[in-house]
C-alpha positions, 0 to 999 in steps of 0.5 A: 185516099183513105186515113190509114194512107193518109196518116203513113203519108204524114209520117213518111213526112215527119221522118225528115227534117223538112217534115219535123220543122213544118209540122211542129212549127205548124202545131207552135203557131196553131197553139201561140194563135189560140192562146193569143185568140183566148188570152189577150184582146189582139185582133184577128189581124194582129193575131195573124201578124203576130202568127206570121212573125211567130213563124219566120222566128221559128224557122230562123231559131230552130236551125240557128240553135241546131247548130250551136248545140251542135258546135257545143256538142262536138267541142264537149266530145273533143274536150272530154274524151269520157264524154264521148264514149259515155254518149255514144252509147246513151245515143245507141241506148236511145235507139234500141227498141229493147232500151229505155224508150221501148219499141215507138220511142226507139223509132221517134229518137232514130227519126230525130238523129238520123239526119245528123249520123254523121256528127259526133255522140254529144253533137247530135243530141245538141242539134236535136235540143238545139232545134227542138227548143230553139223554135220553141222560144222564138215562137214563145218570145213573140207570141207572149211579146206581141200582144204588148205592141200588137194588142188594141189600145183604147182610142180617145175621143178628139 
């Protein structure tokens, strides 16, 4: 398989939510792991624990805030009928390839919301928000916590 292929592959995989969470979860864990590598005196074993923790936090944060930004999201839209019409239509600008995004950014943000057509204007924007930071600070929080419980301490002679 050439690159070009390979590369369509890839994004053919990005373009679901499956594909969105292994490879941004996968690209958090390989920065968290170097930063951590660089940055701190854990060992290779610590930081792949630490990895590895990283990981289950993510996955357990990027769908956990999802929907709570979708919850807050639709009960903004019932509470504040402005409100809904005001992001219905942010949500098509953000589509158009001729709006504000241009052309990539247009398909970037049609990737992103497809999987939550369904929902309303204000729901869809807090699931993506949800899911795109929620992953983010479980990853964040144990790889900037776990080299104050993981990292090597100096041993004492007996």
């Amino acid at each position: 398989m050439n690159r070009r292929a390979a590369m369509d592959r890839l994004v053919d995989f990005y373009k679901t939510q499956l594909g969105q969470d292994v490879l941004e979860t996968a690209l958090g864990a390989a920065t968290a792991a170097g930063g951590q590598a660089l940055f701190t005196d854990m060992s290779a074993e610590e930081i792949a624990l630490s990895t590895a923790l990283g990981v289950g936090a993510a996955a357990v944060g990027r769908p956990m805030m999802g929907r709570a930004g979708q919850a807050i999201g639709n009960r903004i839209d019932r509470a504040n009928p402005g409100v809904h019409s005001y992001m219905k239509q942010t949500v098509q600008e953000m589509q158009d390839p001729r709006g504000m995004y241009g052309p990539q950014g247009s398909d970037f943000w049609r990737m992103k919301l497809a999987p939550y057509a369904d929902q309303s204007p204000s729901g869809q924007v807090g699931q993506v928000l949800g899911r795109a930071y929620g992953d983010n600070a479980g990853q964040a929080l144990v790889a900037l916590g776990s080299p104050l419980f993981l990292g090597n301490e100096e041993e004492t002679p007996r």
